[in-house]
C-alpha positions in Angstrom: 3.3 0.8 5.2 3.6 -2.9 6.8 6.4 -2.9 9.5 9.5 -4.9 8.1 11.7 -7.2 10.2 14.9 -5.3 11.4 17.1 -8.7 10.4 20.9 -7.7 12.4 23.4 -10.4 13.3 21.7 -11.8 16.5 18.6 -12.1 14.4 20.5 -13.4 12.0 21.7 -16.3 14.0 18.8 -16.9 15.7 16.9 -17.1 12.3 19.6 -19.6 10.8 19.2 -21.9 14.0 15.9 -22.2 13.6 16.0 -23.0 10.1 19.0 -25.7 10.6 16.9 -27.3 13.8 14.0 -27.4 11.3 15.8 -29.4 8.5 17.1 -31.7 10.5 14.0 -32.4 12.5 12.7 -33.0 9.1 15.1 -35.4 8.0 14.6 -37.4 11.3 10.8 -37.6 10.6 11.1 -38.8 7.3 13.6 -41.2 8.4 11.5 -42.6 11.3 8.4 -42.9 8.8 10.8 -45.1 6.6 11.8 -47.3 9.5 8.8 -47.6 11.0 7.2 -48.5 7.5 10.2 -51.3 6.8 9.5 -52.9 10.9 5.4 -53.4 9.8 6.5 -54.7 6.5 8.9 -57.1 7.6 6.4 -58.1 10.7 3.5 -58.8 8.3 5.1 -60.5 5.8 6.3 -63.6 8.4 2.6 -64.2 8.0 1.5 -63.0 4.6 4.5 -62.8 2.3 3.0 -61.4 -0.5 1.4 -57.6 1.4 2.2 -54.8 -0.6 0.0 -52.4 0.9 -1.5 -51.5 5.0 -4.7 -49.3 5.4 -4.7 -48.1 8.5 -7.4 -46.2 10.6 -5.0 -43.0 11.8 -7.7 -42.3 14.3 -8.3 -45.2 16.0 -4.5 -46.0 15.1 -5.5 -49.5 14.1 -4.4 -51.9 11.1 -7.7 -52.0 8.6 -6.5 -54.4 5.9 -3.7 -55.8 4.0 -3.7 -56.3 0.5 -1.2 -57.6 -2.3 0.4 -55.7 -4.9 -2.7 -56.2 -7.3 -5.4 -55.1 -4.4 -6.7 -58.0 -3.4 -7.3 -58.2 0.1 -5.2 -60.6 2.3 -6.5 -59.4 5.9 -9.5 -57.2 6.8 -10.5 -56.6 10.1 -12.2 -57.3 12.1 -14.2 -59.9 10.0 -10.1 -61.9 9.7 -9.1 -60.9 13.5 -7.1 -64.2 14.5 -6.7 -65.6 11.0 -3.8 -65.1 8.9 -2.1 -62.1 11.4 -2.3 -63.0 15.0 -2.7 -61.3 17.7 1.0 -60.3 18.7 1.7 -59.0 14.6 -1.4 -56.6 14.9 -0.7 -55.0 18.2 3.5 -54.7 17.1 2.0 -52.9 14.4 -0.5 -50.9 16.1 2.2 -49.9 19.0 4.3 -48.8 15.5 1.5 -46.5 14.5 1.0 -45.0 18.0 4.2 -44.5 18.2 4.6 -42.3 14.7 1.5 -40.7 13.7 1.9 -37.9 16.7 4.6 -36.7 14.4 2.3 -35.4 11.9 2.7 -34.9 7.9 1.4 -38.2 7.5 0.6 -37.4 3.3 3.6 -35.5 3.0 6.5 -36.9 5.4 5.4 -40.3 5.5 3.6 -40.7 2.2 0.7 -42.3 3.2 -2.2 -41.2 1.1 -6.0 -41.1 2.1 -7.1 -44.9 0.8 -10.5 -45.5 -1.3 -12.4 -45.3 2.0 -11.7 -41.9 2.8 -9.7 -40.4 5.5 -9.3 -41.3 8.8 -8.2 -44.7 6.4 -4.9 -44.1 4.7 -2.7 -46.4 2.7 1.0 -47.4 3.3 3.1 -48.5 0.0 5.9 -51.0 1.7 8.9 -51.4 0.5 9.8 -53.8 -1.8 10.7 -57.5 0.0 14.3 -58.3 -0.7 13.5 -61.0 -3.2 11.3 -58.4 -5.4 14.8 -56.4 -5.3 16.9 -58.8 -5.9 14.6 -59.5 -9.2 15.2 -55.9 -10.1 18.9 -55.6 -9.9 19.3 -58.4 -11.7 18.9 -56.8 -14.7 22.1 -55.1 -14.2 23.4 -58.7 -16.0 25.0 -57.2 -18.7 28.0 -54.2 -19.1 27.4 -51.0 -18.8 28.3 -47.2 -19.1 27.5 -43.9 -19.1 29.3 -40.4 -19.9 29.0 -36.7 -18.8 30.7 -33.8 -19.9 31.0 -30.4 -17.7 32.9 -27.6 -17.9 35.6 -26.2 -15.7 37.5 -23.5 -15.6 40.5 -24.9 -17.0 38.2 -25.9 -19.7 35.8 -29.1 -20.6 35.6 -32.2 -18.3 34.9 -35.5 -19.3 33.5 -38.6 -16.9 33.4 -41.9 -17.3 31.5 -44.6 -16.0 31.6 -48.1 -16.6 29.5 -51.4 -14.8 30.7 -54.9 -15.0 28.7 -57.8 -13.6 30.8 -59.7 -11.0 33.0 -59.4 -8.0 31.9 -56.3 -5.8 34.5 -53.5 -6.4 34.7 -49.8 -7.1 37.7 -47.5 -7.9 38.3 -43.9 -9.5 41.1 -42.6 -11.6 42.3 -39.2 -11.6 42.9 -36.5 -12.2 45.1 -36.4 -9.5 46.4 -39.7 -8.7 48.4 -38.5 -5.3 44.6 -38.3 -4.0 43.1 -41.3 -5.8 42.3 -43.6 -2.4 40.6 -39.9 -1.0 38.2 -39.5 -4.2 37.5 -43.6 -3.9 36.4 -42.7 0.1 34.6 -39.5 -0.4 32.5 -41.2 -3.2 32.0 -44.5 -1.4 30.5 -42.3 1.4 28.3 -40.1 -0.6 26.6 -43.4 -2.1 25.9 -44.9 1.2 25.1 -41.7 3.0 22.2 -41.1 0.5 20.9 -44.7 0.6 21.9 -45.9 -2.9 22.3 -49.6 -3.4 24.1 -51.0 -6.8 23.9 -55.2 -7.6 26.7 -56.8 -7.2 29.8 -56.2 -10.2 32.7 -53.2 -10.7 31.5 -50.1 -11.0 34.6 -48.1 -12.6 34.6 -44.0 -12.6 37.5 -42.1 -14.6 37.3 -38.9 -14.8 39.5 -36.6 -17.7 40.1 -33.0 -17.3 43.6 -30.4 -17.2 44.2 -29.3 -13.4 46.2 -26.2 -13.0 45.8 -26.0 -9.4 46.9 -28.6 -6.7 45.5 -30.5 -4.1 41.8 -32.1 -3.9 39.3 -30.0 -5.0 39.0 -31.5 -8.2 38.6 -35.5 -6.9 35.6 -33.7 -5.3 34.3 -32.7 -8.1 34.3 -36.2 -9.4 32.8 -37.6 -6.4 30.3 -35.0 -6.5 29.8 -35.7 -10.1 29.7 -39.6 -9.8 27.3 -39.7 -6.7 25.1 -36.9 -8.2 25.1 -35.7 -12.2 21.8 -36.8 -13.4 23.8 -38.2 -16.7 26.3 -40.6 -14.5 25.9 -44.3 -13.7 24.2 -44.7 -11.0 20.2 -43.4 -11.7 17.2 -45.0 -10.4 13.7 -44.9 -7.9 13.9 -44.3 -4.1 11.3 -46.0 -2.1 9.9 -45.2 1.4 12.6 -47.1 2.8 15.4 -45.6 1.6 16.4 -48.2 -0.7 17.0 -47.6 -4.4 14.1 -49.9 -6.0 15.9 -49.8 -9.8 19.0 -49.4 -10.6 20.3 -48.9 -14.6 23.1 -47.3 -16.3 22.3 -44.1 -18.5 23.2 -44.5 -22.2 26.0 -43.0 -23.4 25.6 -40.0 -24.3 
């Protein structure tokens, strides 16, 4: 019989430390993968507006090629070295790479997929450039809403969303009004904390349910709700730099 881990308080503890430390190292790699990814971008594109895509060479940690969103090529080296990227653009970017790729889980964490010319090649997808998101969001033009229904235990909850092109505002009603300007901050922060972007207009979230008990618990639950029920408002694609590429309203439902 295989010997079993004797798992007692101290292990305990020691066990859950580890674990939190890994998370959050995690977290911090994927977020320096995104940054990293939005510097290049925003680098090459002084020069070649219209890159959508970086091969790289993760062994000789070197730029290969840039290409637009339809493939074709904009840069190769080293047949374009000093034409179209100069000099200073290629070695910011390779000082980004040799900075990053020690951290490892480059398919995974960062994304970047082995490219058509096999690995030590891979590909980086970079984030959309602020005019291509601009494009997107503005097909938020119109009104609209979305509903979701949950239960609780003092029985069936009802939300309500509702997006209206124009000045930049957002504000939540009840149920309890004594902790209105709470809910409004805790859901302001979720949106931002997990990187979601909404065009500019009123997005308005009322939420309907009987509360027995006192006090905030159930403004939470709307924030929560708001910031997170698939069937709310806000719904869309995250990119690679933590931006929200579409944004759209779910139908009522």
């Amino acid at each position: 019989m295989a010997d079993t881990l004797h798992t007692d308080l101290e292990t305990a503890v020691h066990s859950k430390a580890l674990e939190d430390a890994y998370q959050a190292a995690s977290v911090a790699r994927r977020t320096l993968y995104s940054r990293a990814v939005a510097y290049a971008a925003h680098l090459v594109r002084t020069h070649l507006p219209e890159a959508a895509t970086l091969t790289v060479d993760t062994d000789e940690i070197e730029l290969h090629e840039v290409a637009d969103a339809k493939g074709n090529v904009l840069w190769h080296a080293p047949t374009a070295a000093g034409h179209g990227l100069p000099g200073s653009i290629t070695d910011e970017v390779k000082g980004i790479l040799s900075d990053t790729t020690p951290f490892g889980s480059l398919a995974g964490a960062a994304g970047w997929k082995a490219a058509p010319q096999g690995l030590p090649f891979r590909m980086i997808r970079l984030p959309e450039a602020p005019g291509q998101q601009a494009a997107d969001h503005s097909e938020l033009a119109t009104r609209q809403s979305a509903t979701s229904y949950f239960p609780t235990p003092e029985g069936p909850a009802k939300v309500h969303a509702e997006f209206t092109p124009g000045k930049y505002t957002f504000k939540a009603t009840g149920p309890n009004p004594k902790y209105v300007r709470e809910t409004t901050d805790r859901i302001r922060a979720g949106i931002v904390n997990s990187g979601i972007q909404w065009a500019l207009g009123e997005l308005a979230v009322t939420a309907h349910w009987t509360v027995v008990r006192g006090g905030s618990a159930a403004d939470l639950a709307l924030a929560c709700t708001a910031t997170a029920h698939p069937d709310v408002a806000l719904v869309g694609v995250r990119d690679l730099n933590d931006a929200l590429a579409l944004l759209k309203a779910v139908a009522d439902q």
